[in-house]
C-alpha positions in Angstrom: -104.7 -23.2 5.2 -107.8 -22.4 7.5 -106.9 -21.7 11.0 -109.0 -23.4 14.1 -110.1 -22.9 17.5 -106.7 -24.9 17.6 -103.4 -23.0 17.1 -101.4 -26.3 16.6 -104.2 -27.9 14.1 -104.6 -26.1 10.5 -107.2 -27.5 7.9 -105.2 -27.9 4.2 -107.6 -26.9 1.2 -107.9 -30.4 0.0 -109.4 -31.1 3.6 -106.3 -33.1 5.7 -105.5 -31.5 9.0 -101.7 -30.0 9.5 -101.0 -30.9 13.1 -98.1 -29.2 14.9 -97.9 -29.6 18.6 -94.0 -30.0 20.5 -91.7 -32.2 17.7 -94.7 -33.2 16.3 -95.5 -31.8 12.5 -98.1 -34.1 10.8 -100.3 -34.1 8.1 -103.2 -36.3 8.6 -105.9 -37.9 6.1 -108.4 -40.0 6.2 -111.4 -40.5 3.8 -114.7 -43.2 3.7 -116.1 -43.9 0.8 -114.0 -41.3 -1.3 -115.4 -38.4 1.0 -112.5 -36.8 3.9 -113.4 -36.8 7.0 -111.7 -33.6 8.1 -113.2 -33.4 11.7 -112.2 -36.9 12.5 -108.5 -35.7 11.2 -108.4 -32.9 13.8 -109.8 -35.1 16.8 -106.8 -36.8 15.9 -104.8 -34.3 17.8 -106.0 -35.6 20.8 -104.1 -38.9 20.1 -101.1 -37.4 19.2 -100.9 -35.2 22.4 -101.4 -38.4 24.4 -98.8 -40.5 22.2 -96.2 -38.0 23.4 -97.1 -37.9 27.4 -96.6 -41.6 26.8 -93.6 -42.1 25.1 -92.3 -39.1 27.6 -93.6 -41.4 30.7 -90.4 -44.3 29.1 -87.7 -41.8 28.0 -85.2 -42.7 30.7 -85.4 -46.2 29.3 -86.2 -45.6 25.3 -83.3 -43.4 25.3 -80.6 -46.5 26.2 -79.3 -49.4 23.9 -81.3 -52.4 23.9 -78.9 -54.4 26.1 -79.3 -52.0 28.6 -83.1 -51.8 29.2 -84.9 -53.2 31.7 -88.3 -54.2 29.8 -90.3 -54.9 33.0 -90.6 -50.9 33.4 -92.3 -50.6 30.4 -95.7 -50.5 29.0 -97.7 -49.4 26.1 -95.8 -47.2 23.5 -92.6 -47.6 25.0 -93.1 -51.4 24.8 -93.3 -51.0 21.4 -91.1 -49.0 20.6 -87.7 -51.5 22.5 -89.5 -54.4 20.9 -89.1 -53.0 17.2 -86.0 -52.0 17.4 -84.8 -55.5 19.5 -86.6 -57.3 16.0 -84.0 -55.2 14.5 -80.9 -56.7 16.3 -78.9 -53.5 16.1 -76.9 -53.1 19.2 -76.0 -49.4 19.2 -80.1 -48.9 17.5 -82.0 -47.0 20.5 -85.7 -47.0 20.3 -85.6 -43.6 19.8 -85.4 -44.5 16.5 -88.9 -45.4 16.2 -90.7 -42.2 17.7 -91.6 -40.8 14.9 -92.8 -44.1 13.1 -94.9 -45.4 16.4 -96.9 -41.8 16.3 -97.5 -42.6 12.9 -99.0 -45.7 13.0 -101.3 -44.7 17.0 -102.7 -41.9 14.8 -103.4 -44.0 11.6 -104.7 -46.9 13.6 -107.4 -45.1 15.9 -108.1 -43.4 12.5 -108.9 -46.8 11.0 -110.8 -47.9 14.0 -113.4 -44.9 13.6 -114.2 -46.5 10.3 -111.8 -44.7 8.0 -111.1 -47.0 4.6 -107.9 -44.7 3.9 -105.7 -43.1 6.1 -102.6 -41.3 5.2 -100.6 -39.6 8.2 -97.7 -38.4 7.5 -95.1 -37.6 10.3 -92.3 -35.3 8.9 -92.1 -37.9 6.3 -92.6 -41.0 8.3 -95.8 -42.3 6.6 -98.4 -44.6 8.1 -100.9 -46.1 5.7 -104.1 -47.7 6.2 -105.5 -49.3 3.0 -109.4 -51.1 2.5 -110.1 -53.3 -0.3 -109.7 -50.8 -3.4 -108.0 -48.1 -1.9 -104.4 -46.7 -3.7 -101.8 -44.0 -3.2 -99.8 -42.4 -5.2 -96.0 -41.7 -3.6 -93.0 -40.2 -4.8 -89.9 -40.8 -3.2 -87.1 -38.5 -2.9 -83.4 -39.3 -3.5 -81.9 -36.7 -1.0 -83.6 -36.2 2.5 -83.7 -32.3 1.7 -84.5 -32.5 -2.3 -87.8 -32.0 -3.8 -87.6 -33.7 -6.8 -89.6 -37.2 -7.3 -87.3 -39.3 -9.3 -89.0 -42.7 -8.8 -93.0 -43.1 -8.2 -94.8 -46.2 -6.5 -98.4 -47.2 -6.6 -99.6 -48.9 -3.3 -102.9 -50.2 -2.9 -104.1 -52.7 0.4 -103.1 -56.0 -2.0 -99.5 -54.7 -1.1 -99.7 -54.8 3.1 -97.7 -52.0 3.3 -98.7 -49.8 6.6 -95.1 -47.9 7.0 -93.0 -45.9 4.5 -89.8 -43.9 5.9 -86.7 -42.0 5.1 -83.6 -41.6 7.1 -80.1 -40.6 5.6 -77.6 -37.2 5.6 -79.2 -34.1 6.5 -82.6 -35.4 7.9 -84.1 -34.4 11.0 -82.5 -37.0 13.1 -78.6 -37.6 13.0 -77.2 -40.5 10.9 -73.9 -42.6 10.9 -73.8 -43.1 7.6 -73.3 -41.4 3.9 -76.1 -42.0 2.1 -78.3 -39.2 1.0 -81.4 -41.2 1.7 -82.7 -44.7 2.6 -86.5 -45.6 2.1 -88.0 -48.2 3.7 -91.3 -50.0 3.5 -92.7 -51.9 5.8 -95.6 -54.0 7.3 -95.8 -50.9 9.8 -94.4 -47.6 10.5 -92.9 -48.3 13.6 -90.5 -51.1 11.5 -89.7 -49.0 8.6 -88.5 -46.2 10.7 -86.1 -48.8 12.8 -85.0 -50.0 9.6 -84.6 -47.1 7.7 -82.4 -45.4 10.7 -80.4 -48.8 10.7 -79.8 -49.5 7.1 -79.0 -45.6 6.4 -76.3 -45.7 9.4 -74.5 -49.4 7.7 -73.8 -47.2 4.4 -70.9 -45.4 6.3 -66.8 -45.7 4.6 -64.2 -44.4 6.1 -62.9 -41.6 3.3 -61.1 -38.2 4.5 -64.3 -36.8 2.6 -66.5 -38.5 5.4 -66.2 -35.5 7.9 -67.7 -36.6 11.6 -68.2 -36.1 15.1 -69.4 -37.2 18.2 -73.5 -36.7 18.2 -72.8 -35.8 22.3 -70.9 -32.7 21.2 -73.5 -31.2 18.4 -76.4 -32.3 21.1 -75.9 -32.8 24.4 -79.4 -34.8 24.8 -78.8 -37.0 22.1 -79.9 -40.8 22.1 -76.3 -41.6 21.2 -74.2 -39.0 22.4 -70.8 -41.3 22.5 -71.1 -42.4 18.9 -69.5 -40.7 15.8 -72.2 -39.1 13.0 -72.0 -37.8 9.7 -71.9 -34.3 9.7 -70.6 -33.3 5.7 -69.8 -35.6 2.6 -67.7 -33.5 0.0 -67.0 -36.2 -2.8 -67.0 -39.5 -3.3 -65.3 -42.0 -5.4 -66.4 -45.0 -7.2 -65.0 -47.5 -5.4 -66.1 -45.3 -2.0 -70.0 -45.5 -3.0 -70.3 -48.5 -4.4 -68.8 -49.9 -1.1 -71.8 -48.2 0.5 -74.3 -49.3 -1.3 -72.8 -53.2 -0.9 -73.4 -52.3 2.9 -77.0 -51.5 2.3 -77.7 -54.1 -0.1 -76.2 -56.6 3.1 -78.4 -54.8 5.6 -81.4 -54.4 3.5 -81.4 -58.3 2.7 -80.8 -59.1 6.3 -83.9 -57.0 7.5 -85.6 -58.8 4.8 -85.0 -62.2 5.2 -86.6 -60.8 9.1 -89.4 -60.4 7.6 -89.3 -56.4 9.0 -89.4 -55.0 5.5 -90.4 -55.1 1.8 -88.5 -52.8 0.0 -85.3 -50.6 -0.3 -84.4 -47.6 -2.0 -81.1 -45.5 -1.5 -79.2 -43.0 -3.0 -75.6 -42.5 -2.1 -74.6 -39.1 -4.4 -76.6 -39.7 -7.0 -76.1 -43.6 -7.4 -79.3 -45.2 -6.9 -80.1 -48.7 -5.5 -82.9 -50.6 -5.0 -83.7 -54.4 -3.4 -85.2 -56.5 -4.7 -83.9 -55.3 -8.0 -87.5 -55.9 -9.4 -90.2 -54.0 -7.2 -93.8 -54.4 -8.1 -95.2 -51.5 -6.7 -93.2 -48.8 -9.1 -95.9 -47.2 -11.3 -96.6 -47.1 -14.9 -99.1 -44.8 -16.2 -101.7 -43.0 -14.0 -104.5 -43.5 -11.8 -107.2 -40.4 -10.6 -108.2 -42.0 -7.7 -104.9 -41.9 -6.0 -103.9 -39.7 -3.1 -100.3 -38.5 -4.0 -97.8 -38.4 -1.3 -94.6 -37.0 -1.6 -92.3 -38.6 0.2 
């Protein structure tokens, strides 16, 4: 890494910018004509700073359950942010939920509008993408929120209209309601996919004595959704146990889909893999140079 005037902004070797400034880690690129534009990357920082003094202005409203907000106070951001997760139709689903994936997609979309052609930002794994005519990425996605391998790789290019790619599941940064190690979601946008990755993770919960749980109020005391029950340790499950999660997904998953609010679903729920459709286009075969590699 190379260090800048900016303590919170680090340039990578490869030439993206590693932002880190209050919850905020992010690594951003973006690239015209195969060449990255590593100065435009760390005026992004600017954005990001003014993302969060936005979504901040909304929290006593983005931090309550959709039936309880009062829209008319909102603007911007925090607009957003209650409409994605109302397109959700989650009840107990706080916009909250989308934090992460709205940052995403501000950064990646002033990015795009200063003439970038590719634009990877990637928000603690919360991935906005901004594709041109001929641009691809490589992506690996991870089974378990905490693993490192890539069991399962995906070509996207701009063909695909895929803007939003994110994770949620047991042991992420953000709590979760349900068992599975990790849900992926893509999405027209990364505001969606993070809704709907939070949601469809949280509808893979059973009730097992190897579920352990408690309230999220009592492991934070600022949480979103203090006076619901989370996940806090699976031990082992049995067959019948998992594959009634993954039915609850599968449900979910095709709900959101038939929405229209996203593409594709991966999960793992202890080492049993699902996927919807069963047939995705986008998982690679062979190799391509050109690619950026994310690993998600």
């Amino acid at each position: 890494m190379k260090r800048t005037n900016n303590p919170e902004c680090q340039i990578l070797k490869d030439g993206r910018v590693y932002i880190e400034h209050g919850p905020v880690s992010m690594v951003v690129m973006a690239s015209k004509s195969a060449k990255v534009l590593t100065g435009l990357c760390l005026n992004s920082f600017e954005i990001v700073k003014q993302a969060l003094a936005e979504i901040a202005g909304g929290l006593g409203e983005l931090t309550r359950y959709p039936d309880q907000i009062n829209m008319r106070n909102l603007e911007g951001l925090p607009l957003r942010m209650v409409k994605a997760v109302k397109q959700v139709e989650e009840p107990t689903l706080t916009p909250m939920a989308t934090v992460a994936g709205v940052i995403s997609d501000t950064v990646a979309d002033w990015l795009k509008e200063q003439g970038a052609d590719k634009v990877i930002v990637n928000n603690g794994g919360d991935i906005a993408l901004r594709l041109e005519e001929g641009q691809t990425v490589r992506m690996g996605i991870q089974s378990n929120v905490n693993g490192t391998s890539m069991e399962t790789i995906v070509w996207i290019n701009a063909k695909d209209h895929i803007g939003g790619v994110c994770t949620s599941g047991l042991g992420g940064r953000s709590f979760t309601r349900g068992i599975a190690n990790a849900v992926t979601i893509f999405s027209d946008r990364c505001i969606l996919a993070d809704a709907c990755a939070t949601h469809i993770a949280n509808s893979s919960y059973v009730e097992s004595p190897n579920v352990h749980t408690a309230l999220a109020g009592n492991l934070r005391t600022d949480s979103d959704i203090a006076d619901l029950s989370v996940v806090t340790k699976v031990v082992k499950l049995n067959k019948r146990e998992i594959e009634q999660g993954l039915g609850q997904i599968q449900q979910a998953s095709v709900r959101q889909i038939k929405k229209g609010n996203l593409k594709y679903v991966f999960a793992d729920i202890c080492g049993t893999k699902f996927q919807w459709p069963a047939s995705i286009p986008i998982i690679a075969a062979g190799n391509n140079n050109h690619s950026q590699e994310i690993k998600e």
